[in-house]
Backbone as JSON, one array per atom type, in Angstrom:
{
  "sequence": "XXXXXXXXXXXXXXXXXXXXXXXXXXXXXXXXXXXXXXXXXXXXXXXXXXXXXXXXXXXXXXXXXXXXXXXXXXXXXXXXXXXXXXXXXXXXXXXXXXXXXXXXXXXXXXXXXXXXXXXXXXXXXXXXXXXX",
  "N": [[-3.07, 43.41, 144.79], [-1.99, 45.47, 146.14], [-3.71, 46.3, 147.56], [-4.31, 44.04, 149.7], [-2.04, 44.76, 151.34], [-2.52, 46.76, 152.99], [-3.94, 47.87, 156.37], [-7.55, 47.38, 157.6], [-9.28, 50.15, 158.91], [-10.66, 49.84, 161.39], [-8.58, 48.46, 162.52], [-5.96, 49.29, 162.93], [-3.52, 50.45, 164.52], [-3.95, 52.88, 167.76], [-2.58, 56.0, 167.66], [0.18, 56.95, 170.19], [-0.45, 58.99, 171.72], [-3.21, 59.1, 172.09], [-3.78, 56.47, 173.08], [-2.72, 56.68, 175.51], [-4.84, 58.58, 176.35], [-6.78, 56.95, 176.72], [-6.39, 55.44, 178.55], [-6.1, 56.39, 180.37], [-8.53, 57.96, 180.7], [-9.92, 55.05, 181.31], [-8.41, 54.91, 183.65], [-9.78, 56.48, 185.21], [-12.67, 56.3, 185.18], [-12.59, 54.15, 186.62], [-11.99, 54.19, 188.91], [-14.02, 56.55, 190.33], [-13.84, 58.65, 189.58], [-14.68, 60.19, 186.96], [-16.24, 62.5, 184.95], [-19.26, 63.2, 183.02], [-20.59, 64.97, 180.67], [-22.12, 67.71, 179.95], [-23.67, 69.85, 182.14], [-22.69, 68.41, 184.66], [-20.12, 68.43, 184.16], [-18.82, 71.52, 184.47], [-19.97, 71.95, 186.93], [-17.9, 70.2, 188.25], [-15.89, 71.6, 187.4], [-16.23, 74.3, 187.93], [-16.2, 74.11, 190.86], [-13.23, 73.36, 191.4], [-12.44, 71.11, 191.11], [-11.47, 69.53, 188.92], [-8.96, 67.77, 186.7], [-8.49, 67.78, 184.05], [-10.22, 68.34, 181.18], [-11.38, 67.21, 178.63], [-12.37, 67.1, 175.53], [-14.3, 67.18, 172.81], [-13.13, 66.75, 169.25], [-15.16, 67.06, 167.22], [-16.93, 68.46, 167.93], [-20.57, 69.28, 167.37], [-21.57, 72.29, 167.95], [-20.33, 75.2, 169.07], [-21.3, 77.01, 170.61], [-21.3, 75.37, 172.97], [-18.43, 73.83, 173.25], [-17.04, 76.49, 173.27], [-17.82, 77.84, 176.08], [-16.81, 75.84, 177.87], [-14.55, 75.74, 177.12], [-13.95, 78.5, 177.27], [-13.9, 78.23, 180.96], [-12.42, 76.66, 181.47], [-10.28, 77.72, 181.1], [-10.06, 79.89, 182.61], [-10.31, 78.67, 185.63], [-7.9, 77.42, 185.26], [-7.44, 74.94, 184.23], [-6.41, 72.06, 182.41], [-7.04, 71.59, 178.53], [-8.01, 68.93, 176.73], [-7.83, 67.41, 173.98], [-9.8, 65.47, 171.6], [-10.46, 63.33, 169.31], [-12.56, 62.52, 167.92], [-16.27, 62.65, 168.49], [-17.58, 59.71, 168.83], [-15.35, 58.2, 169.92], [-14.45, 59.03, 172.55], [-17.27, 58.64, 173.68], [-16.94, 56.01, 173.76], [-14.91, 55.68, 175.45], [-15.82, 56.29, 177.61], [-17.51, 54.75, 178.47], [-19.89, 55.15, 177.38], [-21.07, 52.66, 176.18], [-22.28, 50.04, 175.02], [-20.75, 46.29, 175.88], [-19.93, 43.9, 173.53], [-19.32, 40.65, 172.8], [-17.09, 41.54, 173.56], [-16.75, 43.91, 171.88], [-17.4, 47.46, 171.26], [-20.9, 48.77, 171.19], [-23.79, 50.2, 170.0], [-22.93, 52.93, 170.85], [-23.06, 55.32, 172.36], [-22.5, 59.45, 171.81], [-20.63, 61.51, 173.1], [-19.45, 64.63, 173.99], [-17.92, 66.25, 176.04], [-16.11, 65.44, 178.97], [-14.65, 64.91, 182.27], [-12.1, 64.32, 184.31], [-11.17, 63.79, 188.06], [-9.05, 65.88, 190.33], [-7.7, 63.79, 191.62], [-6.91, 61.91, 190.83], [-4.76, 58.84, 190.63], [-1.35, 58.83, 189.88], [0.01, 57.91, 186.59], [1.85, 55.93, 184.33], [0.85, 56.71, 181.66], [-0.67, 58.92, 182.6], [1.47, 60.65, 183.28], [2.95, 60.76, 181.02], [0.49, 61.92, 179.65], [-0.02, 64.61, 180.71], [3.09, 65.62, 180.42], [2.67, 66.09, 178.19], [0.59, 67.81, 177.38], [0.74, 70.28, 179.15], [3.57, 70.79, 177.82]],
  "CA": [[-2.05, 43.1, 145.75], [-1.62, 46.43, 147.16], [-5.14, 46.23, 148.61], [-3.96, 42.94, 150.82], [-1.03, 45.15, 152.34], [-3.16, 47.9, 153.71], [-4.59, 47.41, 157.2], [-8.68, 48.1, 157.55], [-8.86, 51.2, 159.7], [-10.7, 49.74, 163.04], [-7.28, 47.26, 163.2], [-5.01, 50.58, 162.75], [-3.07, 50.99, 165.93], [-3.84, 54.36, 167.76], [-0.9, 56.99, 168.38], [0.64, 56.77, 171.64], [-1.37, 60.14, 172.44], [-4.77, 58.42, 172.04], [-3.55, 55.26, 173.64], [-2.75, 57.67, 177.09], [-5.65, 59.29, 176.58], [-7.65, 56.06, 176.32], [-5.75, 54.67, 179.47], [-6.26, 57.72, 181.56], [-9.89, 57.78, 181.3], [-10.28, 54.18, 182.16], [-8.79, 54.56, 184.76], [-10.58, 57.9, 186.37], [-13.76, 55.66, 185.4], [-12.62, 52.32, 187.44], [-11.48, 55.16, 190.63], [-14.97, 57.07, 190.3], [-14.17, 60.6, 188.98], [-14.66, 60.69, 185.55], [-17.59, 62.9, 184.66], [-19.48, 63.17, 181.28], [-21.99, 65.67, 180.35], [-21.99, 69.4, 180.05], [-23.91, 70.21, 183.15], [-21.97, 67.51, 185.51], [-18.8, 68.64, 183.82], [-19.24, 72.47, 184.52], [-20.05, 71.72, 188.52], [-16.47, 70.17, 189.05], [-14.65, 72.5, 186.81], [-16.39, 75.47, 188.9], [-15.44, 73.65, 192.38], [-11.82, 73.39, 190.99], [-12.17, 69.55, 191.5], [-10.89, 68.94, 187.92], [-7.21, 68.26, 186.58], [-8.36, 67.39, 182.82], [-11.17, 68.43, 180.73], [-11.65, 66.08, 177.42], [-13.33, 68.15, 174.61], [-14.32, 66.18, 171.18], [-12.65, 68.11, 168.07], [-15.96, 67.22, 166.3], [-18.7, 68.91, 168.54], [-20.6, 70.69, 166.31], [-21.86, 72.96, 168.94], [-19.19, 76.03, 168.98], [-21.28, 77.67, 171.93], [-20.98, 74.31, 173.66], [-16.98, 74.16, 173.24], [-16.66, 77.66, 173.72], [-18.15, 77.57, 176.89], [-15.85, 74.94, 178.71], [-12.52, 76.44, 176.72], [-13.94, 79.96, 178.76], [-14.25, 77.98, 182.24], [-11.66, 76.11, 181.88], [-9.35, 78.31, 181.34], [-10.48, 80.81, 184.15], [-9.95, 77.86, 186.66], [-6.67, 76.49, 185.65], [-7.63, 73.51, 183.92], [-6.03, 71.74, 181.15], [-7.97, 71.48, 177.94], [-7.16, 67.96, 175.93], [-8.96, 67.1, 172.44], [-10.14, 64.33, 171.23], [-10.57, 63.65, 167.73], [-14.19, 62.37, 167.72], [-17.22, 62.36, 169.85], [-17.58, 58.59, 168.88], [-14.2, 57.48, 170.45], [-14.67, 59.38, 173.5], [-18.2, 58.29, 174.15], [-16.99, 54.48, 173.77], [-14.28, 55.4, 176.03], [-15.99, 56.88, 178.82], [-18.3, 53.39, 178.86], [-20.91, 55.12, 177.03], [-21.67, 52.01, 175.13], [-22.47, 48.38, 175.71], [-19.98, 46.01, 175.19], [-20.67, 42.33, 173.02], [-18.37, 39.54, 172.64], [-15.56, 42.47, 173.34], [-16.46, 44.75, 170.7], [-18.34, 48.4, 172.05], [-21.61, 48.44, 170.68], [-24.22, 51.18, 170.35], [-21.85, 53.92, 171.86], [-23.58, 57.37, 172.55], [-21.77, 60.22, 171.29], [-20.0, 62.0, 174.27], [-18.66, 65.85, 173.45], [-16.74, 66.58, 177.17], [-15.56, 64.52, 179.96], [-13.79, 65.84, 183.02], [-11.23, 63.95, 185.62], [-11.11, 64.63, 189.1], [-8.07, 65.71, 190.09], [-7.05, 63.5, 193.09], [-6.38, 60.57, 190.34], [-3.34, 57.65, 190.94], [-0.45, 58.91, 188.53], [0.44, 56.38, 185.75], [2.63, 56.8, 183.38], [0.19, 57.31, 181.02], [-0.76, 60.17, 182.76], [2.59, 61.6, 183.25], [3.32, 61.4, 179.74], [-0.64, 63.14, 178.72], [0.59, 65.83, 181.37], [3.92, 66.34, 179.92], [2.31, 66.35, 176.15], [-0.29, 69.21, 177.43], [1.96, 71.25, 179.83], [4.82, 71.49, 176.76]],
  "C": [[-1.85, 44.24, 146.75], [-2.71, 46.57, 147.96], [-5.0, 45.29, 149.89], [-2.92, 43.98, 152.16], [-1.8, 46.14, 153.55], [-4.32, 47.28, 154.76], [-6.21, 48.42, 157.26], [-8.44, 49.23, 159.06], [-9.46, 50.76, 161.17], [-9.47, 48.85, 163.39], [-6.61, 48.0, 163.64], [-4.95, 50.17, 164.57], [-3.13, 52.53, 166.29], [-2.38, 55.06, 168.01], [-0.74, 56.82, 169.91], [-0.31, 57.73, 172.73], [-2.49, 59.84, 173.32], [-4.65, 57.61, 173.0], [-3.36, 55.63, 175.09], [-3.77, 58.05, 177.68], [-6.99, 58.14, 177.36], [-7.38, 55.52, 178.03], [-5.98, 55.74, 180.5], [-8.3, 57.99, 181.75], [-10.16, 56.36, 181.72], [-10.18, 54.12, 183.28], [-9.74, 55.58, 185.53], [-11.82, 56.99, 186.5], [-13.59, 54.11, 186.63], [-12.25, 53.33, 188.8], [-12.88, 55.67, 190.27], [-14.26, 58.11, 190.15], [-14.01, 61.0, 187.84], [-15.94, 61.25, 185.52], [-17.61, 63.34, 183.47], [-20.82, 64.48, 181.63], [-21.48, 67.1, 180.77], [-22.35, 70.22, 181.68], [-22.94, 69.47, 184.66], [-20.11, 68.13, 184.98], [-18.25, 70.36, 184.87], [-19.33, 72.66, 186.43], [-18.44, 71.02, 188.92], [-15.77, 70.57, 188.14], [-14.7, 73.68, 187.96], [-15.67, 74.96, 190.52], [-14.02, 73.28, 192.26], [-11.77, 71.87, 191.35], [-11.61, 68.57, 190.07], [-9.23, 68.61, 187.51], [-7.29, 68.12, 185.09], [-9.37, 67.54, 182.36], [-10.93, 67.53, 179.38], [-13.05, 66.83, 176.47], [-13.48, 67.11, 172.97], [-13.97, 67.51, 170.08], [-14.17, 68.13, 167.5], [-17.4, 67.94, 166.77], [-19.01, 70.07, 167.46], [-21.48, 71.9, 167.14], [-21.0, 74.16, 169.48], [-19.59, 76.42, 170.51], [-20.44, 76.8, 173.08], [-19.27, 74.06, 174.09], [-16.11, 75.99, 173.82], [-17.05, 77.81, 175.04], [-17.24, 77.4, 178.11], [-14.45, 75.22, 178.49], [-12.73, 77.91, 178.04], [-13.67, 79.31, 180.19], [-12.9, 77.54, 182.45], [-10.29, 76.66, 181.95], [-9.02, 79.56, 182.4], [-9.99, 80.34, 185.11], [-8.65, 77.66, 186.38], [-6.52, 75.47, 185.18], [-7.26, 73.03, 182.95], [-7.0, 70.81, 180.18], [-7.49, 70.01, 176.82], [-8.4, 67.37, 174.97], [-8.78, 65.86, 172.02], [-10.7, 64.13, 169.89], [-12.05, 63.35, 167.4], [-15.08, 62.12, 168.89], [-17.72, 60.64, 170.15], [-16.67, 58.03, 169.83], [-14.57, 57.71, 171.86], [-16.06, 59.2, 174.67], [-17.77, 56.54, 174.62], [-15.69, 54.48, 175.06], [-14.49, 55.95, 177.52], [-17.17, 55.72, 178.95], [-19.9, 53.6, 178.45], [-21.67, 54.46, 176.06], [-22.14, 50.49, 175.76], [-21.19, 47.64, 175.01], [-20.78, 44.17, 174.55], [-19.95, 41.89, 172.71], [-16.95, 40.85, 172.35], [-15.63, 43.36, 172.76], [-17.76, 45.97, 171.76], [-19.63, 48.07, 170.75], [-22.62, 49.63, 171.07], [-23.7, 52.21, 171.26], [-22.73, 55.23, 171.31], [-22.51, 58.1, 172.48], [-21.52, 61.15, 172.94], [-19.19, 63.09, 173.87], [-17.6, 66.23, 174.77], [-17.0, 65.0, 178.14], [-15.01, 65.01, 180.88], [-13.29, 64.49, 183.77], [-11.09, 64.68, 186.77], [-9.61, 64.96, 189.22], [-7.22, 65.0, 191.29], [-7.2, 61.98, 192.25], [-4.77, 59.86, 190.73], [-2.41, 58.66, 189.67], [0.26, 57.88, 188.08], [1.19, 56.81, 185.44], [2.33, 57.49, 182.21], [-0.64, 58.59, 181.47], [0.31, 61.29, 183.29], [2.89, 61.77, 182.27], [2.11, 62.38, 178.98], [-0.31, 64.28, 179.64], [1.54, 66.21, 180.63], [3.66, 67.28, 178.22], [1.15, 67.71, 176.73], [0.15, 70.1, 177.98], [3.19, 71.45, 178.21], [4.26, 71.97, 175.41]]
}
């Protein structure tokens, strides 16, 4: 019986955090300035054209993370984590989608936003949660 009560974990609702986070890269991707990849990332952090870097907690790559924490904090840029490189790949469209569901999703360690995005509210509240 107690097995019935407990929801399987892809149903789980995310935290509000996630759910910002999730909503803030769609949109940078549906405006064009979301960029993925280390080298593409790295070119609009240096041209100060970023307002949000997106780092996966799980990269196992320390240089790789260390790296973009150095740059980004040189520039000005706020650093926001992401709990897996899975999520963040599926949410930057690095997957296919099939009857709704993502599907083969490439693993994705950064992400950057430009910073001349619309403000939502979901990105006034992932601002206030990284500014405080």
């Amino acid at each position: 019986m107690a097995d019935e009560d407990q929801t399987p974990q892809e149903i789980q609702e995310l935290p509000q955090e996630l759910k910002d986070i999730k909503a803030v890269l769609y949109q940078a991707r549906a405006q064009n300035i979301l960029t993925k990849g280390i080298r593409q990332c790295l070119k609009v952090i240096e041209a100060k054209k970023a307002l949000f870097c997106f780092i996966a907690e799980d990269c196992d790559n320390d240089k790789y993370t260390g790296l973009l924490t150095a740059i980004c904090k040189e520039q000005g840029i706020k650093i926001v984590k992401v709990p897996e490189k899975i999520q963040l790949g599926e949410w930057t469209n690095q997957c296919k989608i099939r009857d709704g569901v993502a599907v083969n999703i490439a693993k994705c360690s950064c992400a950057v936003i430009g910073n001349n995005i619309k403000f939502t509210d979901e990105l006034k509240r992932l601002k206030t949660k990284v500014d405080g």
